[in-house]
C-alpha positions as CSV (number, residue, x, y, z in Angstrom):
1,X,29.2,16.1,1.1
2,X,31.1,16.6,4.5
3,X,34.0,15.4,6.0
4,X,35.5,14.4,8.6
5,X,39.1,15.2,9.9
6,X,39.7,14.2,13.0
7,X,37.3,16.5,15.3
8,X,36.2,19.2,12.7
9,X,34.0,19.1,9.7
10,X,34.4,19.8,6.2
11,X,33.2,20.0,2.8
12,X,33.9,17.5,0.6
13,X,36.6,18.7,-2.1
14,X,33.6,17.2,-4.4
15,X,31.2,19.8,-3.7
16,X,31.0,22.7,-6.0
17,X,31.2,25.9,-4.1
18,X,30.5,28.9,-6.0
19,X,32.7,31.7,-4.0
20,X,35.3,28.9,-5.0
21,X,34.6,29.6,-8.8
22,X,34.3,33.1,-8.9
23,X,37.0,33.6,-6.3
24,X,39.0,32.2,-9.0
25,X,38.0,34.3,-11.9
26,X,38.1,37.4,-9.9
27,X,42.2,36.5,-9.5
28,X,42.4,35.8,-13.3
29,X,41.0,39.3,-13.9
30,X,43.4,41.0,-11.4
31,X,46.4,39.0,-13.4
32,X,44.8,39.9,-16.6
33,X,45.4,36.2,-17.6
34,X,41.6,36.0,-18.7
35,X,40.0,37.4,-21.7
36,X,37.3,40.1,-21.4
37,X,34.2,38.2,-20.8
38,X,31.5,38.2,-23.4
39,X,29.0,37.3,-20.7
40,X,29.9,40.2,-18.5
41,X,27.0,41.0,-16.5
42,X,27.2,37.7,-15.4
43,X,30.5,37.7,-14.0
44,X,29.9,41.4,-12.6
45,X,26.9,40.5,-11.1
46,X,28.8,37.8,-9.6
47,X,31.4,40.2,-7.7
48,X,28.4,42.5,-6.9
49,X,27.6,39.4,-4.2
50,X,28.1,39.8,-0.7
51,X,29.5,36.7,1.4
52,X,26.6,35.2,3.2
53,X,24.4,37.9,3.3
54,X,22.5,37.7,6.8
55,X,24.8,35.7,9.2
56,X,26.5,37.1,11.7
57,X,29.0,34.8,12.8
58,X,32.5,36.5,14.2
59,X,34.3,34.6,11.8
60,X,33.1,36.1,9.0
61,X,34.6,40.0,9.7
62,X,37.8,39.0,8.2
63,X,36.6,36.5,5.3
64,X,34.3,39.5,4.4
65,X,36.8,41.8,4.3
66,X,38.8,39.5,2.2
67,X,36.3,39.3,-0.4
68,X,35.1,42.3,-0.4
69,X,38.9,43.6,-1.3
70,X,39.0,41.1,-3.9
71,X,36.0,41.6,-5.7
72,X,36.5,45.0,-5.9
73,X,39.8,44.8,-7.5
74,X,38.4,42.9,-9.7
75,X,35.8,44.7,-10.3
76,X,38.1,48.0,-11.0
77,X,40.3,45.5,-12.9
78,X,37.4,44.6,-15.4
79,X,36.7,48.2,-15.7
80,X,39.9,49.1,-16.8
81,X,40.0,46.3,-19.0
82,X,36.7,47.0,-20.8
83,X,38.1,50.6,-20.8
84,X,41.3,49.6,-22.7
85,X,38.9,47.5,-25.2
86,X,36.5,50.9,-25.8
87,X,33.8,49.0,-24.3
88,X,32.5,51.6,-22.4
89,X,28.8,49.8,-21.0
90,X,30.4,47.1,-19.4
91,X,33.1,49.4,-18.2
92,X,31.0,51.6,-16.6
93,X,29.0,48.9,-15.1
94,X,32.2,47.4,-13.7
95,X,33.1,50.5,-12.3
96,X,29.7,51.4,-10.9
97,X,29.7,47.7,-9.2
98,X,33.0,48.5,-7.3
99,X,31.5,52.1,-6.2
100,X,28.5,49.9,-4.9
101,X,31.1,48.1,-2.8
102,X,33.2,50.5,-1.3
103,X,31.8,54.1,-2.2
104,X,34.7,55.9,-0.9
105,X,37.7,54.1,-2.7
106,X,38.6,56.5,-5.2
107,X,39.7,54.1,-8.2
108,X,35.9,53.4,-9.0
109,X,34.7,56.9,-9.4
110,X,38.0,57.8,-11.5
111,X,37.2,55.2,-14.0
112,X,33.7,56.3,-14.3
113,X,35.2,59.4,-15.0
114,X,37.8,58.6,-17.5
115,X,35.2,56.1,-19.2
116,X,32.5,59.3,-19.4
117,X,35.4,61.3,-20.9
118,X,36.3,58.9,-23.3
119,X,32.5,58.9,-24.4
120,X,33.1,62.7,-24.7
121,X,30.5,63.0,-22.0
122,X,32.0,65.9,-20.4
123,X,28.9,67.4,-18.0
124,X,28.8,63.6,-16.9
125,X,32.6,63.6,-16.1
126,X,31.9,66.9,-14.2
127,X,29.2,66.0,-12.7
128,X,30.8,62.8,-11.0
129,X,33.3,64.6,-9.9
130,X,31.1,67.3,-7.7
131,X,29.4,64.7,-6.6
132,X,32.4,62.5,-5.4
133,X,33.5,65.9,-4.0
134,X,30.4,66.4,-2.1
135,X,30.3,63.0,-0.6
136,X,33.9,62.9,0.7
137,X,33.8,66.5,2.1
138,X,30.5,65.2,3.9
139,X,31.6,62.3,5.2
140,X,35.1,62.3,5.9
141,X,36.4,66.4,5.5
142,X,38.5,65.3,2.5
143,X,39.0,66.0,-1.0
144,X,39.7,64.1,-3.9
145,X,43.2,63.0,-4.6
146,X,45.3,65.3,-7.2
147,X,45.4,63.0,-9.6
148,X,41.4,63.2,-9.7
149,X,41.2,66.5,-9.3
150,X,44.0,66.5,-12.4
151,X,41.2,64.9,-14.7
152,X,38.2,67.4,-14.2
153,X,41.1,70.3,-14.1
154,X,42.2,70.0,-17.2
155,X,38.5,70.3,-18.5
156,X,37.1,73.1,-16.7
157,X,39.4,74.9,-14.6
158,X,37.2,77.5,-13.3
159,X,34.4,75.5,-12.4
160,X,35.7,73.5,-10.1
């Protein structure tokens, strides 16, 4: 399983490494060279993973980062996707995965949005909206981009 070149260690190219697998299907999605998955929540679950939850090792800051960028483009990816396909569970639960990875990215909550609106779920739409609002003016003192703001606009203009 390891080995050796010259004074480091390494895995043996035999050894199945799962980041390795999904790694890889998360840069298919991003291509859009694979087909929608039927086994979805598999595959979201998948990108809902953390890399090596508990260690603490300097190293790891940037590989994190790494992954973390990449599964949630995936994820967003896969949402738009299932969007496209008007499969709107898994879209929302692709979505909702990326929010869980990086809540302030915008992309997330606008497909949530679109997906509700495409659902004509309209008080959802609206509602994710304030409460996207809400948390950026709470955390950071921003707003939402225009083109957000563009989506809910058009719907309600007054009660913004």
């Amino acid at each position: 399983m390891i080995e050796t070149v010259g004074p480091r260690l390494t895995l043996s190219r035999h050894v199945d490494v799962d980041l390795h697998r999904v790694w890889e299907s998360a840069h298919q999605v991003t291509e859009g060279v694979r087909p929608l998955p039927i086994d979805w929540t598999s595959l979201v679950s998948d990108l809902s993973r953390e890399l090596l939850p508990g260690w603490y090792e300097d190293w790891l800051t940037v590989e994190r980062e790494r992954w973390g960028q990449m599964r949630v483009y995936a994820l967003e990816s896969l949402a738009q996707q299932f969007q496209a396909a008007d499969q709107y569970l898994p879209a929302l639960q692709a979505a909702l995965a990326a929010m869980a990875v990086d809540p302030i990215r915008e992309t997330a909550h606008r497909i949530v949005i679109e997906v509700h609106l495409a659902e004509g779920n309209v008080a959802n739409a609206l509602k994710r909206y304030r409460d996207y609002r809400a948390f950026l003016r709470r955390e950071l003192n921003v707003a939402p981009s225009p083109q957000m703001t563009q989506l809910i606009r058009d719907l309600s203009p007054t009660q913004l």
